[in-house]
C-alpha positions in Angstrom: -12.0 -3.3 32.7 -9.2 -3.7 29.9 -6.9 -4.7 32.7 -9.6 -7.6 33.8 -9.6 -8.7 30.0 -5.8 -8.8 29.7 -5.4 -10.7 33.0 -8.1 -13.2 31.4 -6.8 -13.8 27.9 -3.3 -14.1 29.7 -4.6 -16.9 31.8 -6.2 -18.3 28.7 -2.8 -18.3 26.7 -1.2 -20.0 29.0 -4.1 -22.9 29.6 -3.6 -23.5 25.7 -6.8 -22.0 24.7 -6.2 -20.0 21.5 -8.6 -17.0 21.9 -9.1 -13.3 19.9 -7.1 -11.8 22.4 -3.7 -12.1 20.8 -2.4 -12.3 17.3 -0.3 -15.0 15.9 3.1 -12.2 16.7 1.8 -11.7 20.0 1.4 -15.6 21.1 3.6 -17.6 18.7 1.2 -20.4 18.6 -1.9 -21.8 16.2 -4.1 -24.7 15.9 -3.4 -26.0 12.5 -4.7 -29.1 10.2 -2.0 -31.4 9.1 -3.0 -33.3 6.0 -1.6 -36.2 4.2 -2.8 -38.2 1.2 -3.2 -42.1 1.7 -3.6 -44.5 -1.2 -6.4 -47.4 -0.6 -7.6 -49.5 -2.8 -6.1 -47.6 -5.6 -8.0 -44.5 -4.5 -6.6 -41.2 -3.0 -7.2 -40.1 0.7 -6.7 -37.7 3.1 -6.3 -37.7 6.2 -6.9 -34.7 8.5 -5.0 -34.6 12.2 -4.7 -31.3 15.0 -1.3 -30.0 14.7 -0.1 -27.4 16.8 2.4 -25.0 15.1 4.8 -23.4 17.7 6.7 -20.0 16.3 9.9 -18.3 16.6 9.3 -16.3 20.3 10.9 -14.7 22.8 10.9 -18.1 25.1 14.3 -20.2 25.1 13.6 -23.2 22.7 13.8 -25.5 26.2 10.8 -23.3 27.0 9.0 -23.7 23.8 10.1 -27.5 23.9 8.2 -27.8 27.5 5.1 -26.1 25.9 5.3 -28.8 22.6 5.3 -31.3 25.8 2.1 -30.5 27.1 0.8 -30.8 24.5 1.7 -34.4 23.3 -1.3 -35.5 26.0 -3.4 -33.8 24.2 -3.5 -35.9 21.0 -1.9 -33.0 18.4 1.0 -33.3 16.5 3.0 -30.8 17.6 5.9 -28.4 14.9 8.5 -26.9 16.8 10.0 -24.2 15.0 13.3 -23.9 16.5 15.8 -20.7 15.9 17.6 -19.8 13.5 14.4 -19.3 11.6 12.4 -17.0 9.2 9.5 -15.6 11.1 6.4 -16.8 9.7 4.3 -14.5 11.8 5.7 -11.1 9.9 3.8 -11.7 7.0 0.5 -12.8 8.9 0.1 -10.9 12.4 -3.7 -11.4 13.1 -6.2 -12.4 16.0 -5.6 -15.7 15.3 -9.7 -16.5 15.2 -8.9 -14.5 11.9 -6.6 -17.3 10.2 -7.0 -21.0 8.9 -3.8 -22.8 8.8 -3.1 -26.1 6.7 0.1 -28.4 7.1 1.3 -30.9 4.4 4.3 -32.9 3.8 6.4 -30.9 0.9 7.7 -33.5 -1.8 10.6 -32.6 -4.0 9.7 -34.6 -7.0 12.7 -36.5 -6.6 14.9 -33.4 -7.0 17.6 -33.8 -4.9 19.6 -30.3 -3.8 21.1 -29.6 -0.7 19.4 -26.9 0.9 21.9 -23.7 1.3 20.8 -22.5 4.7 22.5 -23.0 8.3 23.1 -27.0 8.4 22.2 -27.9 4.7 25.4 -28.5 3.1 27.2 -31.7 3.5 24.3 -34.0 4.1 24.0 -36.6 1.6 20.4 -37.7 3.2 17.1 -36.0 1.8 15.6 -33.3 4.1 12.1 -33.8 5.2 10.1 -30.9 3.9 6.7 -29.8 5.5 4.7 -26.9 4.1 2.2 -24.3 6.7 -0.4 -22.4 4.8 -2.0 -19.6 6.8 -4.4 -17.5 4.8 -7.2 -14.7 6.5 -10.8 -15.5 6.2 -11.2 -12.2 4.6 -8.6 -12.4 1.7 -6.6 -10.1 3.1 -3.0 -12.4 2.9 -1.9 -15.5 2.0 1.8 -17.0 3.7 3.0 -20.3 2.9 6.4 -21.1 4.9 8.4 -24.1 3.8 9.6 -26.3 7.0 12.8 -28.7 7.0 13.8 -30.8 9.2 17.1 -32.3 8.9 17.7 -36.0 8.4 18.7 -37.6 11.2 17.6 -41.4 13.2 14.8 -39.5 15.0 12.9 -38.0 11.7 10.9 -41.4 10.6 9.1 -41.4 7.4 5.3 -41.9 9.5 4.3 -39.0 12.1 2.4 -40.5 14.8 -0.4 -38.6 16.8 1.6 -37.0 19.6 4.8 -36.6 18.0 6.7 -33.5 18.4 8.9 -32.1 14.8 11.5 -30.1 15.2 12.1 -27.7 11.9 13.3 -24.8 11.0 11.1 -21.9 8.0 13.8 -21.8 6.0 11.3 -20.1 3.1 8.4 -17.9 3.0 6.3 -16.8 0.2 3.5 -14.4 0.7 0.9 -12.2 -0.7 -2.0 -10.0 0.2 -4.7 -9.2 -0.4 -5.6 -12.5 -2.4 -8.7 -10.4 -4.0 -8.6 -6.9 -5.3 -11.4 -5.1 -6.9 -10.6 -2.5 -8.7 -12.5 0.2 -11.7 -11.7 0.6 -15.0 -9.0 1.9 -16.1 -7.1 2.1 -12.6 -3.6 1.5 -12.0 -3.2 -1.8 -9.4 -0.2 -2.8 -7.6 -0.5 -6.9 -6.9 1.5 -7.4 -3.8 4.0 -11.0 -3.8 7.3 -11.1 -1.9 9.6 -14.4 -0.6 12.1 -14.2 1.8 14.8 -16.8 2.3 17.1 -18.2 5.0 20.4 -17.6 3.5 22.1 -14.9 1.0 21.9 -14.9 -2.5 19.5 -17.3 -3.4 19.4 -19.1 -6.8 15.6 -17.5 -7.5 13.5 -17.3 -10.2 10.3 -15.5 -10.4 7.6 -15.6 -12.8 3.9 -14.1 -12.7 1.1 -15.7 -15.0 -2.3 -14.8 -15.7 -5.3 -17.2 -16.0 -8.4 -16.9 -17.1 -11.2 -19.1 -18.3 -8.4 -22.2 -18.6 -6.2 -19.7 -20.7 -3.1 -19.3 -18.8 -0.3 -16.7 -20.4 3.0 -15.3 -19.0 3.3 -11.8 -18.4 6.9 -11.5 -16.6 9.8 -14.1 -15.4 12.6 -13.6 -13.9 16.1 -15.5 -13.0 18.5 -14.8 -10.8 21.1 -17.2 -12.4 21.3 -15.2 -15.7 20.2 -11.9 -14.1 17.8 -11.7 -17.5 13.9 -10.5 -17.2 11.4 -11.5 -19.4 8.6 -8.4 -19.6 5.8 -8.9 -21.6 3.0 -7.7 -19.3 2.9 -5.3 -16.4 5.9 -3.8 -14.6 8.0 -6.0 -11.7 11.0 -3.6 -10.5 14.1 -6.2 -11.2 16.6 -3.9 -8.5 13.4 -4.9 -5.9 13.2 -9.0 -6.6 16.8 -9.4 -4.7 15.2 -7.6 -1.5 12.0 -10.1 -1.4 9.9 -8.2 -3.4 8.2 -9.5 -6.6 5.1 -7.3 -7.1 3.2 -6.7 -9.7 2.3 -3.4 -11.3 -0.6 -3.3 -14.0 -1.6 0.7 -15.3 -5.0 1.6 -16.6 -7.0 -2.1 -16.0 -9.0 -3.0 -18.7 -11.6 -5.6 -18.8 -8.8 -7.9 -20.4 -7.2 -7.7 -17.3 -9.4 -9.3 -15.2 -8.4 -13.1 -13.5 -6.3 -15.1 -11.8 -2.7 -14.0 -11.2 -0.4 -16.4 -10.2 2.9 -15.2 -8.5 5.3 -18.4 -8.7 8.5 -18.8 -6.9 11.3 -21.3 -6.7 14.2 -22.0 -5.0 15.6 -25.4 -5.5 14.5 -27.8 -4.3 11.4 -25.5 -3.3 8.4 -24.0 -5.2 5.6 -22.0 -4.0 2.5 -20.1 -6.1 0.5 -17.4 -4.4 -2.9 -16.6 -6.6 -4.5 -13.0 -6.6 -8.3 -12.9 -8.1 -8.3 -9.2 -9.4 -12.0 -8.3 -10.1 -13.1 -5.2 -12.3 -15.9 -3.6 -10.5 -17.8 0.0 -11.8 -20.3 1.2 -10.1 -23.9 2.0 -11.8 -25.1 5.7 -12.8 -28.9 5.9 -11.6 -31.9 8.2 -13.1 -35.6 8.2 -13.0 -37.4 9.8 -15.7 -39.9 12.3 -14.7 -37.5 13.5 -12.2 -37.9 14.5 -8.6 -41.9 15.5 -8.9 -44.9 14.6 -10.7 -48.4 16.3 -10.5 -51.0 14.1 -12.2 -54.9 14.8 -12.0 -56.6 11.7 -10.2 -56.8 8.4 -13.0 -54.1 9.8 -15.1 -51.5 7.5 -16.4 -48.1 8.0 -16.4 -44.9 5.9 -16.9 -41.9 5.8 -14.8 -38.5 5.0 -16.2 -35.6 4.7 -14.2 -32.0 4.4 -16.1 -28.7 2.2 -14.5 -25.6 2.8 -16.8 -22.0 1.9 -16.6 -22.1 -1.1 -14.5 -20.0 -3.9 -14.6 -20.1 -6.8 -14.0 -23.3 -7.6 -15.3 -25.6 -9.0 -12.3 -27.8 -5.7 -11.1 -31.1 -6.0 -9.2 -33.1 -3.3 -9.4 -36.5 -2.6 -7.4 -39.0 0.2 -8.0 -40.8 0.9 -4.2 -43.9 3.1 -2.8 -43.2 4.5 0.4 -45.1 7.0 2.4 -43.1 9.5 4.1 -43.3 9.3 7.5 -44.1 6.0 7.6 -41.8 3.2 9.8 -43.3 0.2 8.2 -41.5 -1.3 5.0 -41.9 0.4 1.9 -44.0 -1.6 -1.1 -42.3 -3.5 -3.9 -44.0 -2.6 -6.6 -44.9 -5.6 -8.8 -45.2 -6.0 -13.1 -42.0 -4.2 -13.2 -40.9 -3.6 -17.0 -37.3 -4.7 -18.1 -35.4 -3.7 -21.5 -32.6 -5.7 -22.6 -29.4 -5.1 -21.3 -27.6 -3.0 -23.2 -23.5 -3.5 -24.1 -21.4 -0.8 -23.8 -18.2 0.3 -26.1 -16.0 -0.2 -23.0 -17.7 -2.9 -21.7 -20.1 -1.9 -18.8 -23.5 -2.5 -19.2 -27.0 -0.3 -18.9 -30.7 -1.8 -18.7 -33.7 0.2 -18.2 -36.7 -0.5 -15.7 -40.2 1.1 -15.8 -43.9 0.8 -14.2 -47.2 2.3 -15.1 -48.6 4.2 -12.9 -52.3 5.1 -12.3 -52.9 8.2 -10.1 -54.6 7.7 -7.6 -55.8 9.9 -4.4 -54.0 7.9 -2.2 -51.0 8.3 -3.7 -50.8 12.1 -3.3 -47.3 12.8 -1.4 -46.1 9.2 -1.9 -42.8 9.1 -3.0 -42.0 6.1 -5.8 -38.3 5.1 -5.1 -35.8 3.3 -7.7 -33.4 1.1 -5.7 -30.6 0.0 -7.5 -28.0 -3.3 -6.0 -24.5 -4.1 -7.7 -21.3 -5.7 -6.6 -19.7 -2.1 -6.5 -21.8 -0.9 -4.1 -22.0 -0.7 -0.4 -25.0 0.8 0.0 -27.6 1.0 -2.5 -28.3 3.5 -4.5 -31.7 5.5 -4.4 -33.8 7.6 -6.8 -37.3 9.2 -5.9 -40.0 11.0 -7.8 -42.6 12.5 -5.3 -46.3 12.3 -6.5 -48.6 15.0 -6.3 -52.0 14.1 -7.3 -55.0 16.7 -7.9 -58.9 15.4 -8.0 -61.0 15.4 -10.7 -63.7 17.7 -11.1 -67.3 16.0 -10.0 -70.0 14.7 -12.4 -72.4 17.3 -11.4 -70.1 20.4 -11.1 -69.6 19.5 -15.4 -72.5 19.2 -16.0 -73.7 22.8 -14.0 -71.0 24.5 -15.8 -72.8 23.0 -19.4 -76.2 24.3 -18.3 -74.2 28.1 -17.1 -72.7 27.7 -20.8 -76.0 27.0 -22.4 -77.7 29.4 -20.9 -75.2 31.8 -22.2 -75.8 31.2 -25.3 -79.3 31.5 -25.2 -79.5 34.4 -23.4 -76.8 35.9 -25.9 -78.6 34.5 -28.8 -82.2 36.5 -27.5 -80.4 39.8 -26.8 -79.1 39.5 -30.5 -83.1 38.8 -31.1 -84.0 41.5 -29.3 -81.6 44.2 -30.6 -82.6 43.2 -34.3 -86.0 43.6 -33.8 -85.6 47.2 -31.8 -83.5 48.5 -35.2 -86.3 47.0 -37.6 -89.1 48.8 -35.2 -87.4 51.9 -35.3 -87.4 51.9 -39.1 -90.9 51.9 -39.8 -91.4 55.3 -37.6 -93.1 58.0 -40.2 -90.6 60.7 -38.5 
């Protein structure tokens, strides 16, 4: 059977369908969106084409060139990325179902530097620069790989429908995951790295965090003057040479919750990566009376269940009657009972939720279930209080027992009588 498959997705490949069967490593290829802004009427638009991006591989580049030329009757614009080249799919090696990819022209802001790299010296023509995002659906990376093509007759200003570009990654930045979620006083490693065509590079790193439109520095870095500038979190200097630029924060606080923004630049060429870290703590859950409760049929009784510690603040919490044994859905219970939520010193949050509850016959065995939802939690968490109820005694068996207990009395009362009398009778006997 996986034999069959492998046949299949191998005929697939090759018929230029991109299916789950291989990752980006495995078939050097990917649908992508190329995008370009177009002023009209003073306004800004974009236009959206089909690219197809075509990766470093084990194919000749007169092999991968054929394959860019089937493709040009399909109506795609089609990036060649010929050797030498940085490969892109490193840093994002996943069933390419998995991925969304986004192509834009790269401008320089006018900055004209001669790109370092094989062929980039000595030209006194402006590269054309082209940028590839490819990021997971699921957060899990982010790559951005910077694509030049060299001046030359053929490289026009417009790209036309079918046309086929021929560039090189020259520079990647990446990071991943792009959203971590992490407890309270935890220590979090946020992971950014570049690598670059050519030795050496003049680089300077910097990593920001922003928050609520605040946006502060915590750490830059320049490769030119070899100084650091630390003011938040620990990135290992010895490491930023080798492509890595991660960040290290110890013992998260709620302060350290937001955007972090890993910037860095190589002239001409700048690229961010942003990292959403998330605090997340999961609630503690009680009911109050615990696991059992014996009432007497009508009795009232309040249940209270407790969620502490949570964070952030957004918790549902149900109370539910379920009959053991039962398969159908257990009962939301309704006129639920809310306190305010209450504010923790370090930060998490606790609310209270109770019902009233009056026994009932039918409710003997039923268990009454506190289901608690947050963020933190995969599954949610469950606290049950079984119910035990006993009957009340009967109108008539009261009022039997009063009669017994008057009776009692009476007859208690007339033995008194009785004895009384006997001792005054014997009194009055001459002898």
């Amino acid at each position: 059977m996986f034999c069959n498959v492998a046949v299949i997705c191998f005929w697939l490949l090759n018929a230029g369908s991109f299916s789950a069967c291989f990752t980006l490593k495995q078939s050097g290829r990917m649908m992508c969106s190329f995008v370009e802004e177009q002023s009209h009427l003073g306004e800004i638009q974009y236009l959206q084409r089909n690219a197809l991006l075509l990766l470093n591989s084990p194919d000749t580049e007169e092999e991968r060139a054929a394959r860019a030329r089937e493709f040009q009757h399909s109506g795609v614009i089609t990036f060649l990325v010929k050797d030498p080249s940085l490969h892109v799919a490193r840093h994002a090696d996943e069933d390419t179902d998995k991925l969304q990819c986004e192509m834009k022209r790269y401008s320089t802001a006018g900055i004209h530097a001669p790109w370092p790299g094989a062929g980039g010296v000595g030209s006194d023509t402006p590269d054309n620069w082209f940028t590839c995002t490819i990021k997971h659906r699921e957060n899990q990376f982010s790559v951005t790989a910077f694509l030049r093509q060299p001046p030359s007759p053929e490289s026009e200003l417009r790209v036309g429908d079918t046309d086929t570009l021929r560039v090189s990654a020259v520079f990647v930045v990446h990071s991943g995951p792009t959203v971590v979620e992490t407890a309270l006083r935890r220590d979090v490693r946020l992971d950014c790295g570049f690598s670059v065509d050519h030795a050496r590079p003049d680089v300077t790193v910097e990593w920001r965090l922003q928050l609520r439109g605040d946006r502060r520095k915590l750490f830059s870095y320049a490769s030119r003057s070899g100084q650091a500038e630390r003011l938040e979190g620990e990135v290992s200097v010895a490491e930023i040479p080798r492509g890595n630029a991660s960040l290290r924060l110890a013992g998260v606080t709620l302060k350290s919750e937001g955007t972090y923004v890993c910037s860095v630049y190589v002239p001409p060429l700048y690229s961010s990566q942003d990292i959403q870290l998330d605090i997340v703590e999961s609630p503690r859950v009680s009911v109050s009376p615990s696991s059992s409760l014996t009432l007497q049929e009508g009795a009232e009784e309040k249940l209270v269940c407790d969620i502490d510690g949570y964070y952030p603040l957004d918790v549902q919490v149900e109370w539910l009657r379920e009959v053991p044994g039962e398969r159908r859905l257990p009962h939301v219970v309704k006129h639920i009972l809310f306190t305010s939520h209450r504010h923790n010193m370090d930060g998490t949050y606790g609310i209270s939720a109770f019902i009233l509850l009056r026994a009932s016959l039918q409710d003997h065995g039923v268990d009454y279930t506190c289901r608690v939802s947050h963020k933190s939690l995969r599954v949610s968490i469950r606290k049950s209080v079984r119910l035990a109820v006993e009957a009340a005694p009967q109108i008539g068996t009261i009022l039997l027992g009063f009669l017994f207990f008057v009776l009692l009395i009476m007859l208690a009362v007339l033995l008194k009588y009785l004895h009384k009398a006997r001792e005054t009778s014997n009194k009055k006997k001459p002898y």
